[in-house]
VMD Tcl script that draws the C-alpha trace (Angstrom):
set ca {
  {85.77 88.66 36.09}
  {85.05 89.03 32.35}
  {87.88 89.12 30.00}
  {87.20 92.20 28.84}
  {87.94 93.52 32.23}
  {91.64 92.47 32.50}
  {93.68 95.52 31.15}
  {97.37 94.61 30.39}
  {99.80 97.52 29.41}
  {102.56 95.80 27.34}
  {104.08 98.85 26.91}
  {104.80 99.77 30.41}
  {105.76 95.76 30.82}
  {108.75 96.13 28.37}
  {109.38 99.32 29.86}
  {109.91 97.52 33.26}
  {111.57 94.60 31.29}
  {114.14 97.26 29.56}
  {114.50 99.20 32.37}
  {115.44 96.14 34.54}
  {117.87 94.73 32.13}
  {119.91 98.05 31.88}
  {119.91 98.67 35.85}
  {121.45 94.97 36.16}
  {123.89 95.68 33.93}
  {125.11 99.26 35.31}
  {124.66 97.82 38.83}
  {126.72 94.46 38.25}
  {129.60 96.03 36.88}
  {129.61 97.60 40.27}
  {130.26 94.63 41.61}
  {133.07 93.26 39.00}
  {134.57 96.35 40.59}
  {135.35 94.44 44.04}
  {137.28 92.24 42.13}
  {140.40 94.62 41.52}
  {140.28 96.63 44.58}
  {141.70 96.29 48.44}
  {139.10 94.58 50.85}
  {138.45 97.84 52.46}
  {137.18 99.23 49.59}
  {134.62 96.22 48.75}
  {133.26 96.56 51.63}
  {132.73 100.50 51.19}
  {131.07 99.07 47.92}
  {128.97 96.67 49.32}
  {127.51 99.16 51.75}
  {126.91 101.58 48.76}
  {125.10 98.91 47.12}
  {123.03 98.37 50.28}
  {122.70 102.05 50.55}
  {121.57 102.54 47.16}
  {118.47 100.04 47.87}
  {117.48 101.80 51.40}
  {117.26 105.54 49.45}
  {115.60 103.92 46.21}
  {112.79 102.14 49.11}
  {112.24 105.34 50.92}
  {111.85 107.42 47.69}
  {109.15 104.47 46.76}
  {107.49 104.79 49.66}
  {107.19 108.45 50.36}
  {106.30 109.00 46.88}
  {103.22 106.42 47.65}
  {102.27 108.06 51.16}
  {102.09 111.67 50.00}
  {99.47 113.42 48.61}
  {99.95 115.71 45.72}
  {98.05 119.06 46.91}
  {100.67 121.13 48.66}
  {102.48 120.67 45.41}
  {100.25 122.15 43.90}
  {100.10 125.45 45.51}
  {104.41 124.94 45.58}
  {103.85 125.02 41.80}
  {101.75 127.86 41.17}
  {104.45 129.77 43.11}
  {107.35 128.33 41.49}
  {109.19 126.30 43.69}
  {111.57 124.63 41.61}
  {110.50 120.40 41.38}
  {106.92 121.15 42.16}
  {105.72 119.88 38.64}
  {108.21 117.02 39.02}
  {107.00 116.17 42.67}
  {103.22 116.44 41.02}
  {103.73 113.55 38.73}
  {106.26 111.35 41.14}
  {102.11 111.34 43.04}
  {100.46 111.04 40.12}
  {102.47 108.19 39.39}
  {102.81 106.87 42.53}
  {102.14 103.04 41.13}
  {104.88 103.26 38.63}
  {107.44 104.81 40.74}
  {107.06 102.42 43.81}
  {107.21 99.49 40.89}
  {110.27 101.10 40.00}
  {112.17 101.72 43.43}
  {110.79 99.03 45.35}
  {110.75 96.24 43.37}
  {113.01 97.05 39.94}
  {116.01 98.81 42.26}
  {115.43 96.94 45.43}
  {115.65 93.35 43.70}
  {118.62 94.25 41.59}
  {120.92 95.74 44.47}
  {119.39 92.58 46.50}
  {121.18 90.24 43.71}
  {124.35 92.22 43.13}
  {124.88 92.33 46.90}
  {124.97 88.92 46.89}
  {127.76 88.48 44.50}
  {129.20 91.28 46.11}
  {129.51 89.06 48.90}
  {130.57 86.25 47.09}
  {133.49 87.90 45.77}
  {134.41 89.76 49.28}
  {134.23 86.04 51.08}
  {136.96 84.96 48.53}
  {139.41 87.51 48.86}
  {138.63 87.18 53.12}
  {139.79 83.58 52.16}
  {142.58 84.62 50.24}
  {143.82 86.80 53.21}
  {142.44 84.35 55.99}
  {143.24 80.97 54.56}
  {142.43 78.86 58.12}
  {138.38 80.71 57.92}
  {135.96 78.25 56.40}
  {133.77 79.53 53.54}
  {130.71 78.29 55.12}
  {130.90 80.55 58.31}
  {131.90 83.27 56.73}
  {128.94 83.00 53.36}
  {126.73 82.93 56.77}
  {128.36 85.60 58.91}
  {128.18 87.73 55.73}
  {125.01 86.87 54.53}
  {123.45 88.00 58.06}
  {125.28 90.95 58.30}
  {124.29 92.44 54.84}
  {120.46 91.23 55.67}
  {120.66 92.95 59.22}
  {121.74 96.05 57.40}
  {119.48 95.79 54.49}
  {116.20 94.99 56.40}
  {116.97 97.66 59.48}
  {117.78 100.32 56.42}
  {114.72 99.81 55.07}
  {112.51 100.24 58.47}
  {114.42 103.07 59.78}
  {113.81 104.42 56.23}
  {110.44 103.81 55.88}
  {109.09 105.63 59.08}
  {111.69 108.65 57.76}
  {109.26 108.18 54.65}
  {106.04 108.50 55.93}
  {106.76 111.53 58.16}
  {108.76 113.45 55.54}
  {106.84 112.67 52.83}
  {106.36 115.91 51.12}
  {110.49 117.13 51.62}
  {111.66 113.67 50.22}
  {109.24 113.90 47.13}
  {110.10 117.69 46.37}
  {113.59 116.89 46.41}
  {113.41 114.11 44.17}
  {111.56 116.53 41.99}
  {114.19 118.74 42.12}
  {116.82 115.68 41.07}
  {114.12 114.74 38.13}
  {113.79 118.69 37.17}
  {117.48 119.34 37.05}
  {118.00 116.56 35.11}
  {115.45 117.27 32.79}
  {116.74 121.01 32.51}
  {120.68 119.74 31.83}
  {120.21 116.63 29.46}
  {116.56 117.23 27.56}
  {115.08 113.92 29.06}
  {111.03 114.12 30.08}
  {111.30 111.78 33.00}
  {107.98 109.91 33.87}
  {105.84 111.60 30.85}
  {103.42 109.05 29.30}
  {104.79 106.27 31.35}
  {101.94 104.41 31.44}
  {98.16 104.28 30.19}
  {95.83 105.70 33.05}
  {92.51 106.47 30.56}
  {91.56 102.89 30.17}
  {88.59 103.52 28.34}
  {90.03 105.62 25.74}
  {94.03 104.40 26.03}
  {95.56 107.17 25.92}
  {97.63 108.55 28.94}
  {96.66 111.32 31.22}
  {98.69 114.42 30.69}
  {100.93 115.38 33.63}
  {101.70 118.13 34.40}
}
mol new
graphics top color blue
foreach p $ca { graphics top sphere $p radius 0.5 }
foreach p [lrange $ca 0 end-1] q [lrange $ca 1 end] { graphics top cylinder $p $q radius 0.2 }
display resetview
């Protein structure tokens, strides 16, 4: 491969790289959360955490396995998130990068001090359990949940493709209509040859 075929798009990288650092923030004070609350509620956290990763994988993945014509025709008869579904397709890359990988990873690492801070207060409470056992008992329990979320979730994905993405669209539009923000607009460069971004729609 020549060099001149290698296309790197440092913009979209920092995006990623901003984007990433801000989620882990928001996301980890989640979890400093566990450590001035009752057991019960940790563990309602923890499973929101897990939660969170399952819905953010199935949005990835449906976005990725639909294709963008019904939307289309949705948007020439104004159905409300059309445009927004339109360019969740369109930008099908970025948004799995996003979901999958940004959002997956994070809630992967701050359910794992989630845990870490829900095996010390079982300790606390439970003084005879060893921490071993229970960093293992714990550790397959939120991986049974995590892993079976994301399977059931991704068949759910594939053969609701088109409902998931138009109500994402929705989400995106309604944001967009209450707060100003143009959500996935010149994300990243698709016209390689000239560099400049594609307009969505």
């Amino acid at each position: 491969m020549r060099k001149n075929d290698i296309h790197i798009n440092y913009r979209w990288v920092l995006y990623v790289c901003i984007l990433t650092f801000v989620l882990s923030i928001l996301m980890s004070l989640s979890s400093l959360l566990l450590e001035n609350v009752t057991l019960f509620v940790a563990f309602i956290i923890l499973l929101f955490i897990i939660f969170i990763g399952i819905i953010f994988d199935v949005i990835g993945i449906a976005v990725t396995s639909a294709d963008e014509g019904p939307f289309h025709s949705m948007a020439s008869d104004k159905v409300y998130g059309a445009k927004y579904a339109i360019r969740l397709v369109k930008n099908a890359d970025v948004v799995s990068n996003i979901c999958n990988d940004v959002v997956g990873d994070i809630c992967s690492v701050v359910s794992g001090v989630s845990v870490a801070i829900i095996i010390t207060k079982l300790i606390e409470i439970f003084p005879l359990l060893k921490t071993t056992y229970m960093s293992i008992a714990m550790s397959a329990v939120v991986s049974t949940l995590t892993i079976g979320g994301k399977a059931m979730g991704k068949s759910i994905a594939i053969d609701n493709n088109l409902t998931i993405c138009l109500f994402t669209g929705k989400i995106l539009a309604a944001i967009h209509d209450k707060t100003g923000i143009e959500i996935l607009a010149d994300m990243k460069t698709k016209n390689k040859k000239g560099g400049k971004a594609d307009r969505n729609v």
